[in-house]
C-alpha positions in Angstrom: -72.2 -9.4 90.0 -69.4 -7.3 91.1 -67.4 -9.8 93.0 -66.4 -6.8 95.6 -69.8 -7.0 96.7 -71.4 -8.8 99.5 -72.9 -12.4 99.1 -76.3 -12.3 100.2 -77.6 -15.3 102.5 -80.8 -16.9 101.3 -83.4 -15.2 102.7 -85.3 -18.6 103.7 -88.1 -18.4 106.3 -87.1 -18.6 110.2 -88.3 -19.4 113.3 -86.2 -16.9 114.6 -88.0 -13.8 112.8 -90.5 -11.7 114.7 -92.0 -8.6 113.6 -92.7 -5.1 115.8 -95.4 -2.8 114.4 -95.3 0.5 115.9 -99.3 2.1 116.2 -99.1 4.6 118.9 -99.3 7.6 116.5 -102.7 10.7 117.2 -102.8 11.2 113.4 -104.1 14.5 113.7 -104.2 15.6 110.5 -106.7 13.6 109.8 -109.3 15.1 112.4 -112.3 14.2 112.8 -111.9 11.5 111.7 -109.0 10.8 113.5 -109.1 11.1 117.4 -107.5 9.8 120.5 -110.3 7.2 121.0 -109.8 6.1 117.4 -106.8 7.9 115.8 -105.7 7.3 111.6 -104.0 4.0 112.2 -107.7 2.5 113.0 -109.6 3.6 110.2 -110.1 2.2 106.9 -108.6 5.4 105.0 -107.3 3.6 102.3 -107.0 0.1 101.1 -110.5 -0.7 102.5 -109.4 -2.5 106.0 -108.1 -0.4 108.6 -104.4 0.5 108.4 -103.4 -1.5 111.1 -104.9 -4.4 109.7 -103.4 -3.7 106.2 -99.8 -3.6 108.3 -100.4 -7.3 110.0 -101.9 -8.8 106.9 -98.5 -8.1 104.9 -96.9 -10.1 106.8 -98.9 -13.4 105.9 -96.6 -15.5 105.0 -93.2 -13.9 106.3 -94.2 -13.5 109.8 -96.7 -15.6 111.5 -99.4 -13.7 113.7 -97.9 -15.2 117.3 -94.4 -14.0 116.2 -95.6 -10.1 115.7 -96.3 -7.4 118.5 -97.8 -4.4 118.3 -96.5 -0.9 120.3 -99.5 1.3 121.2 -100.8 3.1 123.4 -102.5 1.7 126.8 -106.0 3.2 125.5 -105.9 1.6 122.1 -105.2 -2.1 123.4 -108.9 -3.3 123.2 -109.9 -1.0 120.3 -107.0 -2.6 117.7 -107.6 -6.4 119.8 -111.6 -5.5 118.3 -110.5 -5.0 115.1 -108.6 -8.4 114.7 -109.8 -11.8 114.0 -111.2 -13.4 117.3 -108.8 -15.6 118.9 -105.8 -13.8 117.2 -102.4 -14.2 118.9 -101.0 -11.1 117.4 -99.3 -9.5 121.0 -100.9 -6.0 122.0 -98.0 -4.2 124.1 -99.9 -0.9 125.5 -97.6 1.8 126.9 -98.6 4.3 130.0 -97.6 7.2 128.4 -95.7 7.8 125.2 -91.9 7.9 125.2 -91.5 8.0 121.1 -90.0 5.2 118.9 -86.5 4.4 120.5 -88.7 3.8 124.0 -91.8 1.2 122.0 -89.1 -0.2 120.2 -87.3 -1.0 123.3 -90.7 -2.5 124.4 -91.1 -4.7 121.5 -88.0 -5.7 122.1 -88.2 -6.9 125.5 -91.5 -8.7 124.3 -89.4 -10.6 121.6 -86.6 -11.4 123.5 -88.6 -13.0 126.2 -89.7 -15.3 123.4 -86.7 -15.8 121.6 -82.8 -14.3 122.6 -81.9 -15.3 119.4 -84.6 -13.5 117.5 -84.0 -10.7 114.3 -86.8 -8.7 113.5 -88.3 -5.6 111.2 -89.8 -2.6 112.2 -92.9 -1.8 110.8 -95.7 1.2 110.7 -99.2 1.0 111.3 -100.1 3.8 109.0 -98.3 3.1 106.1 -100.3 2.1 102.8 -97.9 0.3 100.5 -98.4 -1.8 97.3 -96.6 -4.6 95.6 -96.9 -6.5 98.4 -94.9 -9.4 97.1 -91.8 -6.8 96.5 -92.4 -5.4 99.8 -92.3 -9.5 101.1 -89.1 -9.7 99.4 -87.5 -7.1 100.9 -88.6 -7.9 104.0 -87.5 -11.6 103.9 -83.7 -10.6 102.2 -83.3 -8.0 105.4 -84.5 -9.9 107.5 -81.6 -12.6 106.6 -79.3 -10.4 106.4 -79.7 -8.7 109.6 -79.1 -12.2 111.1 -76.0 -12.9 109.2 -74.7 -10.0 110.4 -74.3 -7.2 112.8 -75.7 -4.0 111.0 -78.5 -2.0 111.5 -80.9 -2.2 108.0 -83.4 0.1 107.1 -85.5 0.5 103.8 -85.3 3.6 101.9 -87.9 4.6 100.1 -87.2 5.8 96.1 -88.3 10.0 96.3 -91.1 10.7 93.6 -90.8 14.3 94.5 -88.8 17.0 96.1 -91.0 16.6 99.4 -90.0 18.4 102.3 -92.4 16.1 104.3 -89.8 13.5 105.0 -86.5 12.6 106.2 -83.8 11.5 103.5 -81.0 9.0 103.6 -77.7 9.4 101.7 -76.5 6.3 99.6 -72.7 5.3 99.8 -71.1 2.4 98.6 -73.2 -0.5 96.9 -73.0 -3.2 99.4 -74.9 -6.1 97.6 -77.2 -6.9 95.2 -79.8 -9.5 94.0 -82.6 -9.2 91.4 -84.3 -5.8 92.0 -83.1 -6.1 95.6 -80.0 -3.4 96.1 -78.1 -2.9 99.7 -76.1 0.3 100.3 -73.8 1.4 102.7 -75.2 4.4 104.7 -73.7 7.8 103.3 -75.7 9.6 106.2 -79.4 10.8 107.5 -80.3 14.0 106.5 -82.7 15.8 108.4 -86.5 16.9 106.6 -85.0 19.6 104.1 -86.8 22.8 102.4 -88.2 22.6 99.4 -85.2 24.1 97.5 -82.7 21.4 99.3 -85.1 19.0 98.4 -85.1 20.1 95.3 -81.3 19.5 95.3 -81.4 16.0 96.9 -83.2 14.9 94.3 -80.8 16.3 91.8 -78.3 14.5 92.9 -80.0 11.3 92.8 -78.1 9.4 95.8 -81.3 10.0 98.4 -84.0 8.0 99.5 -86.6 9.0 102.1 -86.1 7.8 105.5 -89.1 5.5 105.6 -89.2 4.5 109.5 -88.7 0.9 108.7 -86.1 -0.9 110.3 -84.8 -4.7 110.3 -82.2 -6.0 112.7 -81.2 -8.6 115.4 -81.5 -8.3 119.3 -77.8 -8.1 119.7 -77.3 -5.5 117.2 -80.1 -3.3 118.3 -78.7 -3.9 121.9 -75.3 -3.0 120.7 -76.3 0.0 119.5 -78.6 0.7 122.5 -75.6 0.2 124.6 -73.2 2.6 123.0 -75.5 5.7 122.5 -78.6 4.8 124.8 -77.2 2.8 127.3 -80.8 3.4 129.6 -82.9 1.9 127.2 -80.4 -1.2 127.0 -80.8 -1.8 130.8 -84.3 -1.4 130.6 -84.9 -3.9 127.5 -83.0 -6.4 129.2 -84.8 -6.0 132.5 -88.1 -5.7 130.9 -87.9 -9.0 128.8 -86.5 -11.2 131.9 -90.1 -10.4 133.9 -91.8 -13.6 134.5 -94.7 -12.6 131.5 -96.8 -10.3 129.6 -98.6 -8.7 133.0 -95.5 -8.1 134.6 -93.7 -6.9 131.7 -96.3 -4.1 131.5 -96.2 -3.7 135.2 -92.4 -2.6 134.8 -93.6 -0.4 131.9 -96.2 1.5 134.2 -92.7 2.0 136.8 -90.0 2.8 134.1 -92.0 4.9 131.3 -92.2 8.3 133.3 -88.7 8.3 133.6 -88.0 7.8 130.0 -86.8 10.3 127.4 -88.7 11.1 124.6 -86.3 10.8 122.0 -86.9 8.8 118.7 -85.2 6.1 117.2 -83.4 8.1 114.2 -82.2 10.1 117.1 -80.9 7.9 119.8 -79.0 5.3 117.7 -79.2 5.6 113.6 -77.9 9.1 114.0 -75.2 7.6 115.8 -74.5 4.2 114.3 -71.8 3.3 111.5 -72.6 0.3 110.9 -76.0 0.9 109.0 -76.9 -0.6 105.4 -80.0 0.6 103.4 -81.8 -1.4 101.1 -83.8 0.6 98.3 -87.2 0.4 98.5 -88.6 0.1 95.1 -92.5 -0.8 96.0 -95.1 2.0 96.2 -95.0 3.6 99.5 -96.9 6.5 100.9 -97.2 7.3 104.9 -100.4 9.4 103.6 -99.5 12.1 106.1 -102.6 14.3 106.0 -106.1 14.2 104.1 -104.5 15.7 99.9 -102.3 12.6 100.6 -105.8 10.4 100.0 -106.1 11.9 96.7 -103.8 8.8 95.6 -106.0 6.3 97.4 -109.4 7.1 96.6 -111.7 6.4 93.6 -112.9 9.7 91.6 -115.5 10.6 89.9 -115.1 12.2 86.3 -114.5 15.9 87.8 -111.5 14.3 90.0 -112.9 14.7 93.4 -111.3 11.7 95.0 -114.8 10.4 97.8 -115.5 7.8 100.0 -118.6 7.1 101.8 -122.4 8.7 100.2 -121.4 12.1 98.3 -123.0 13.2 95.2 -120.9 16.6 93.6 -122.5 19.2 91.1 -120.0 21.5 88.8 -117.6 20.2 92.0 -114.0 19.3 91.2 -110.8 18.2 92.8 -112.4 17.9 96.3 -111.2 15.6 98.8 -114.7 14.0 100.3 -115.6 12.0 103.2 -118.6 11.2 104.7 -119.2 9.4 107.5 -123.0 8.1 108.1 -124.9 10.7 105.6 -124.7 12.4 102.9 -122.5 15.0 101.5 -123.8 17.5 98.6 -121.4 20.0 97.0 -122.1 22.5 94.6 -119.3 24.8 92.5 -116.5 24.2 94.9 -113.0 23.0 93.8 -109.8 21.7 95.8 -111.2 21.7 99.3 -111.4 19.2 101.7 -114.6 18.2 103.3 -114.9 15.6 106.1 -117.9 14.7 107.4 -118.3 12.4 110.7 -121.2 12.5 113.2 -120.2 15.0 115.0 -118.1 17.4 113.4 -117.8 18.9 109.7 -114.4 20.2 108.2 -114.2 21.9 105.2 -111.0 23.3 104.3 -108.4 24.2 101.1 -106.6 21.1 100.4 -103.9 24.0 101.0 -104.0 24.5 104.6 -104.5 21.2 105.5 -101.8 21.2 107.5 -103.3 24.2 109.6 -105.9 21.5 111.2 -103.1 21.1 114.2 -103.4 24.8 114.6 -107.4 24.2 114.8 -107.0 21.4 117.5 -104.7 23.8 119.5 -107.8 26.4 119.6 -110.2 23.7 120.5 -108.3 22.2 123.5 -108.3 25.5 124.6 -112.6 25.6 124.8 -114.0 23.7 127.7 -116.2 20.8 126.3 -114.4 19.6 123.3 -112.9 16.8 124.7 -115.0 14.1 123.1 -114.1 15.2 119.8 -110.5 15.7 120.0 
């Protein structure tokens, strides 16, 4: 190794490591299916276990279930508690309204410092599916040591497979350290979601990685940062984790959330931190952002339409299918998208799939449509 280079601290198991998985996302891309009484992060889309199972199981091992907390919404407390083992100690933090990521991370926060001052901890996503699990441990475990060695700000960046114009990228500087497949870089910069043709060029250049969402740091430095470019949110996670417990720390939630900004994370402190290291994220990722992303995830058949749940396809290929609680039957159709779900049927191009927010819009505007939005 490159003696310049960092030394890496032996990324050993801690009591001091804690875990915050944010699951307060609508999903709407993935209507019907996904609603606001059960949005993507609670269905079994991929992986067979719903995603926000997938996201707490990853962490056997690393991060015991009394040391994690998810950030959701207020509605989806018992829903996601239903969905765990009974008796699990996994904490629920529901918020009153939604504030965005640099607000439930401030949440989380409070939560684990109220157990533990001293605490470092990753940021996690509920909808994320992601393989390689022992990889994705590893990297995991080496940030999470090195976040409490020192004072940056880590996040994972993902290695692009495409010019996607779907994400966020993240410009590599300096190698910082390195250990087996396990490579730290210096921030060279966030880079907001590009066109295709910029894209196009990032990936050309070959010193980008997507901007995944996950993050791994310590109280202090998150609280640092907090306090030089969102002071508010310092005050509050410091008020909020010295209430007496749980109840009254979502008691001063109901009072403070109003008042919050909506701002993300990216957006209130990486944007504005210089003290940030990325580690490259070499295990499959994909934050399946809308129904062609199942294609991936999904068995086929031998025509290539990727299905799940009872459909049976004649001279039918490349479809996206699933059915919910009956059958589905196509005939000489190609490249669509058909959902069915008790109460609704979408068939659409995989094409405009991301018109389905344009679709909700119209049907929030038609009286009686609320129980299936």
């Amino acid at each position: 190794m490159n003696e310049t280079l960092a030394t890496l601290p032996a990324p050993v198991p801690s009591s001091h490591h804690y875990a915050l998985i944010m699951a307060g996302g609508k999903g709407e891309r993935f209507w019907p299916m996904s609603t606001a009484r059960r949005p993507k992060q609670l269905l079994a889309l991929a992986g067979g276990a719903p995603l926000i199972c997938q996201a707490i199981s990853r962490l056997e091992g690393l991060v015991p279930p009394e040391r994690i907390v998810v950030v959701t919404n207020r509605s989806l407390v018992e829903p996601i508690r239903k969905l765990l083992p009974a008796g699990s100690p996994v904490g629920i933090l529901g918020e009153p309204i939604g504030r965005d990521t640099a607000a439930a991370i401030a949440a989380g926060g409070a939560w684990i410092r109220h157990r533990d001052p001293e605490a470092t901890f990753c940021v996690l996503t509920a909808d994320h599916v992601i393989g390689d699990v022992p990889l994705f441990q590893a990297t995991l475990a080496q940030s999470l040591a090195l976040a409490a060695a020192t004072p940056a700000l880590l996040t994972i960046g993902i290695e692009p497979t495409e010019a996607s114009s779907a994400y966020g990228y993240i410009a590599l500087g300096e190698l910082y350290a390195e250990a087996g497949p396990l490579q730290f870089y210096r921030s060279g910069g966030f880079r907001e979601k590009p066109d295709k043709v910029t894209a196009e060029k990032y990936l050309a250049e070959g010193n980008v990685l997507w901007n995944s969402g996950m993050f791994t740091w310590s109280l202090e430095s998150l609280l640092a940062a907090y306090r030089k470019s969102a002071p508010h949110l310092a005050e509050r996670l410091l008020a909020w984790s010295a209430e007496a417990d749980d109840e009254a720390l979502l008691a001063a939630m109901d009072r403070d959330f109003p008042a919050l900004p909506k701002i993300s994370i990216d957006y209130a402190v990486m944007e504005h931190a210089d003290n940030i290291i990325v580690c490259r994220g070499r295990f499959p990722w994909d934050d399946v952002g809308s129904w062609p992303a199942l294609d991936a995830h999904l068995p086929h058949d031998e025509a290539g339409n990727a299905t799940l749940g009872d459909v049976v396809a004649e001279d039918a290929q490349a479809n996206i299918v699933l059915s919910e609680g009956r059958l589905t039957a196509l005939v000489g159709v190609r490249d669509l998208v058909v959902v069915q779900t008790p109460e609704v049927t979408l068939v659409c191009p995989k094409a405009r799939s991301q018109d389905i927010k344009a679709l909700l819009a119209k049907l929030r505007a038609q009286p009686g449509r609320e129980g299936i939005l």
